[in-house]
C-alpha positions in Angstrom: 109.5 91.7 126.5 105.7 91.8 127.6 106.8 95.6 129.4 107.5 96.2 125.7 103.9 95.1 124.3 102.8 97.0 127.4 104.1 100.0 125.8 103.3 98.9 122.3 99.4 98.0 123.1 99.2 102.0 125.0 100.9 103.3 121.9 98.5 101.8 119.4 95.3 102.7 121.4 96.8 106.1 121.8 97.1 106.3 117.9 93.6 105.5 117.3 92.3 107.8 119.9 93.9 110.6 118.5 93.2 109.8 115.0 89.7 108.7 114.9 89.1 110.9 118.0 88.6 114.1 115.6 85.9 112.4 113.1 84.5 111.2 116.0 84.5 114.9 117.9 83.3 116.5 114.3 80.5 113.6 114.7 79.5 114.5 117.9 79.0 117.9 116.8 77.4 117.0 113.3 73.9 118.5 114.5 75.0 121.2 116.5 77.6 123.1 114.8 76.4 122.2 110.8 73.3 124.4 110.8 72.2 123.6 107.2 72.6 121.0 104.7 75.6 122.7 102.9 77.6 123.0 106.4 76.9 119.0 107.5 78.0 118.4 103.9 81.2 120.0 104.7 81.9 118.7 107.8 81.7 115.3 106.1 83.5 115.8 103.3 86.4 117.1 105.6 86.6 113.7 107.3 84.6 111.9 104.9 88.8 110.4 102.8 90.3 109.1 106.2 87.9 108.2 108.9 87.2 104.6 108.0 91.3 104.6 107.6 91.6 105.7 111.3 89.4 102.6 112.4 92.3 100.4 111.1 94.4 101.3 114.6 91.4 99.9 116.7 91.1 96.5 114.7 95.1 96.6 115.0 95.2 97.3 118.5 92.9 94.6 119.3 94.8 92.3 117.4 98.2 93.4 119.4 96.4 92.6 122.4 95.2 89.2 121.3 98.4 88.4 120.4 100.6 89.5 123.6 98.1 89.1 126.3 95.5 86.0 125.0 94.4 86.3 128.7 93.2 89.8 129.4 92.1 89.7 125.5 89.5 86.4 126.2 88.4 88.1 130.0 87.5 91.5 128.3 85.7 90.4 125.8 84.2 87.5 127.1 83.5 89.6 130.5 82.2 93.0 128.6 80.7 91.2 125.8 77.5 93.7 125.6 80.0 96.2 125.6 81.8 95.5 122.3 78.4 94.9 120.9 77.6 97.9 121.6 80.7 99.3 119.9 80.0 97.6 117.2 76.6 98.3 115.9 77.5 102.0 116.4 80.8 101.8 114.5 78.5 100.3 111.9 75.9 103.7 112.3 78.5 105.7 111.7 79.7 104.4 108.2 76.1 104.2 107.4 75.7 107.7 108.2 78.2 108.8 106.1 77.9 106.7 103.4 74.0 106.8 102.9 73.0 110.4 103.4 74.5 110.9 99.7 72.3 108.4 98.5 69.3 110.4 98.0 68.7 114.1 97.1 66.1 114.1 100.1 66.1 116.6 103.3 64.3 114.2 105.3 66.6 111.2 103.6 69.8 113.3 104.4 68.3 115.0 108.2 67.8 110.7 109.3 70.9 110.1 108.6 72.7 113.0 109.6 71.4 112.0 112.7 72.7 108.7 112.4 75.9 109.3 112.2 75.9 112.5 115.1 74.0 110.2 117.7 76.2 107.0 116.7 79.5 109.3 117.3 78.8 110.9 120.2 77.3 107.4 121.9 80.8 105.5 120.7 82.7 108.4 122.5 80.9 108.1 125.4 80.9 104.2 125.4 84.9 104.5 125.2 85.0 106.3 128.0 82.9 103.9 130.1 85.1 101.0 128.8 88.0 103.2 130.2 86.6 103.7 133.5 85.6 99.8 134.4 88.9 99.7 133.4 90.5 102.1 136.1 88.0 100.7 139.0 88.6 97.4 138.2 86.6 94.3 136.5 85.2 91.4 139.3 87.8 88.6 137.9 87.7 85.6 139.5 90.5 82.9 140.2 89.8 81.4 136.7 90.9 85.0 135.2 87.2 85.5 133.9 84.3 87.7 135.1 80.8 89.0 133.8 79.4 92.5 133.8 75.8 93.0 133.2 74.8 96.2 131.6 73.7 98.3 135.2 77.1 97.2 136.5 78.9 98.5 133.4 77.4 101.7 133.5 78.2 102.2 137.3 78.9 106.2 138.6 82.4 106.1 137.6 82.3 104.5 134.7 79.5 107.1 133.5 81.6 110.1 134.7 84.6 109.0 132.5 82.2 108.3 129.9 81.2 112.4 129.8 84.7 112.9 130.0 85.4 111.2 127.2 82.9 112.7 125.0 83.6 116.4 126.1 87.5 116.0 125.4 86.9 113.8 122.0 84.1 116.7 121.0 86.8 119.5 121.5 89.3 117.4 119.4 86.7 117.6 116.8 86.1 121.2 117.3 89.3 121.9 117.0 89.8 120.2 114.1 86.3 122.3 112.1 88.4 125.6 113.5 91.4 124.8 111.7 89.7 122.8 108.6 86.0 124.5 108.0 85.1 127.8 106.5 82.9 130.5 107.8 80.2 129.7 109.6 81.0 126.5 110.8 84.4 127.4 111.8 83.1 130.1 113.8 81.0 128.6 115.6 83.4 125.1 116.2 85.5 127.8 117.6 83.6 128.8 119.7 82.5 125.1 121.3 86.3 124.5 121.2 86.9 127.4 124.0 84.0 126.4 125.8 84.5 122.7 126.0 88.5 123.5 126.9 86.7 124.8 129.9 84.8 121.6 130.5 87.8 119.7 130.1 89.7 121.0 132.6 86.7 121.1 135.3 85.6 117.8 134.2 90.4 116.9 135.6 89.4 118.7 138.3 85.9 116.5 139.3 87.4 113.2 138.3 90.6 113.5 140.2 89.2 112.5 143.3 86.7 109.9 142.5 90.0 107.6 140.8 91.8 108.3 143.8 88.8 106.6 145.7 88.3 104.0 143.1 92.0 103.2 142.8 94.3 104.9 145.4 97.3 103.6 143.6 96.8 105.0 140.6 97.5 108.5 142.1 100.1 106.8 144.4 102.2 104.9 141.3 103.3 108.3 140.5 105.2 109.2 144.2 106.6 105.7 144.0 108.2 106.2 140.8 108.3 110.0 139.9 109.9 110.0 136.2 105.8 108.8 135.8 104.9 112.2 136.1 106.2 113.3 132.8 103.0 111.8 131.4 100.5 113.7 134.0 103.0 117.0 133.0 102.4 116.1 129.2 98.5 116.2 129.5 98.6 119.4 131.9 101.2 121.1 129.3 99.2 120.6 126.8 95.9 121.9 128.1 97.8 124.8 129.0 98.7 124.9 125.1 95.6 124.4 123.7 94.5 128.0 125.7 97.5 129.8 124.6 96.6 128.9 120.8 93.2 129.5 121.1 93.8 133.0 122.7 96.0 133.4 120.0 93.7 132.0 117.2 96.2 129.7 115.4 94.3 126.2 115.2 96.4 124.2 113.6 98.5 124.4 117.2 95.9 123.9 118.9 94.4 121.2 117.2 98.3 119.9 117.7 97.9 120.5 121.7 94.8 118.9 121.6 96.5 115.5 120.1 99.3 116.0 122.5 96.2 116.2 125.0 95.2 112.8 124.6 98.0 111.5 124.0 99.0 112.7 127.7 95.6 111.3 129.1 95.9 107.7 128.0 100.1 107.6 128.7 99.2 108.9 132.0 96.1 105.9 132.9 98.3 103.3 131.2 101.4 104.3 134.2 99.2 104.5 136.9 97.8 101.2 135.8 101.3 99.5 135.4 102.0 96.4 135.4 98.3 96.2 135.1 96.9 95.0 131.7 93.3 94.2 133.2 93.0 95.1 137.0 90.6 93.2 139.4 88.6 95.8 142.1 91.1 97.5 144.2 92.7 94.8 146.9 91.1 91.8 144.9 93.9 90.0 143.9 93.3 88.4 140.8 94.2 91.1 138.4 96.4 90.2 135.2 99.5 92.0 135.0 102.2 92.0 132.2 103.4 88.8 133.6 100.6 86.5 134.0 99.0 87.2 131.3 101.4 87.6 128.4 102.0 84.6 126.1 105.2 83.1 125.7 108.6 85.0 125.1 109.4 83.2 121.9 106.4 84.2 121.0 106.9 87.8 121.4 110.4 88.1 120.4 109.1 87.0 117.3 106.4 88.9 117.0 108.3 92.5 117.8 110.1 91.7 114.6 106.9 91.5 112.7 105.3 94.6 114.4 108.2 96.5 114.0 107.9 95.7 109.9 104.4 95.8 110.0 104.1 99.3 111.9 106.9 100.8 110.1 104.7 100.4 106.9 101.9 102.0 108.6 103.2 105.0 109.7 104.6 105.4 106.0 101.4 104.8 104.4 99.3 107.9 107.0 102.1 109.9 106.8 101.4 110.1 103.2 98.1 109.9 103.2 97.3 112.5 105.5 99.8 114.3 103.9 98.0 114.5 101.1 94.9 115.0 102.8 96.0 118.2 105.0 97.5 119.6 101.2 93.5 120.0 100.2 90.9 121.9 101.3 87.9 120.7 100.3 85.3 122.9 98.7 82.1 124.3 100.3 79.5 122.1 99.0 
């Protein structure tokens, strides 16, 4: 039973990186791409109905993990406290971003917090991506099943490497996304950032390959010991591959679909290589917490996989019409 909330805890950060990765990605752009007022006005308004509805899948996710694994829950929040700080206070920029810079009929009013919300959403992709990497390498637990970080050990070399990686591959999610939604200009030029960031996403594979082989050997080595893994690796790479082909062949909608699928590969791919690992110590320390020592009770979860199952089930019926609807409108160039 805790190999299934394994599953369920990858499948619900998975969800929320794909679906608040694109608001996040058009974020990251905002400056760049929206070259006057009317065009950062767009971009908003084409993210502006679901991206506080995305967010739901990273409070749920967090409360999944409470529940199934109280243990690496308490050591990852106790242990990168700073951290989820951090992630909060920008989560709260980037609602304040979006929700004050129609406030006031003001260029200056709207330029500060246009620049709000594109600093706060390109720092929060980036400060994912570090919280993934200390992940990977490992956190400094102790016997007790606790450990501290400060902030100069957080943001080690690895950690900051993932951290690009996760804001060039969450910025050409976005930038797929303006392709498909935006209108000339903006979808010109969100185009064009989309091709070149595929090309930093797969040099960016190519750089961190060997740096989480010398972090953690095993999670390269999971993958000869059980080889039906590799249908995750094969998912990301197939993808990618996509997301070329339907840029070549300029339909957007695919490749903002291979770009999902992307993601989707990426995290499915860290969560094997990681197996049975919830929260792993440093490489050869040996006080990581696996499925088994840190999961609660199996009463506990064999009631609670009823409860998810109803509660998830709802969920999916409520985006599913929601985005639904959202994908049926195109809103107007303001």
């Amino acid at each position: 039973m805790a190999t299934v909330f394994f599953i369920v805890v990858a499948f619900m950060i998975a969800t929320y990186v794909v679906l608040d990765g694109f608001d996040l990605g058009v974020g990251a752009l905002h400056r760049i791409l929206g070259r006057t007022d009317p065009e950062r006005d767009e971009a908003t308004s084409l993210i502006g109905p679901i991206w506080d509805g995305n967010e739901v899948w990273l409070i749920a996710g967090g409360g999944v993990l409470f529940l199934a694994f109280p243990k690496a829950y308490a050591a990852a929040f106790s242990g990168l406290y700073f951290g989820l700080i951090l992630v909060l206070w920008l989560l709260i920029g980037r609602g304040l971003g979006i929700e004050m810079r129609h406030q006031i009929d003001h260029p200056l009013w709207r330029a500060a917090w246009d620049t709000v919300f594109w600093l706060s959403s390109a720092a929060l992709a980036f400060v994912f991506g570090v919280a993934l990497g200390n992940v990977v390498r490992g956190v400094p637990l102790g016997p007790d099943g606790y450990f501290h970080l400060t902030l100069f050990h957080i943001l080690n070399w690895y950690a900051l490497m993932i951290g690009l990686f996760g804001l060039v591959v969450l910025s050409a999610h976005g930038a797929h996304f303006l392709a498909w939604r935006a209108t000339a200009p903006l979808a010109n030029r969100a185009r064009s950032w989309a091709r070149g960031l595929w090309c930093g996403e797969v040099l960016l594979i190519l750089g961190c390959a060997w740096p989480t082989y010398s972090v953690r050997s095993t999670m390269v080595t999971s993958f000869g010991d059980h080889p039906w893994r590799l249908v995750f690796p094969i998912l990301a790479l197939g993808a990618l591959a996509a997301e070329f082909a339907w840029q070549r062949a300029g339909r957007w909608s695919r490749a903002f679909l291979a770009s999902c699928a992307f993601i989707v590969g990426l995290l499915t791919t860290m969560a094997a290589g990681l197996y049975p690992y919830i929260l792993p110590a440093h490489e050869h320390r040996p006080y990581g917490l696996t499925v088994d020592n840190a999961a609660t009770g199996h009463h506990a979860l064999a009631v609670a996989i009823v409860w998810w199952s109803i509660a998830i089930a709802l969920a999916i019926v409520y985006f599913t019409v929601v985005y639904r609807l959202f994908f049926r409108q195109r809103p107007a160039r303001a």
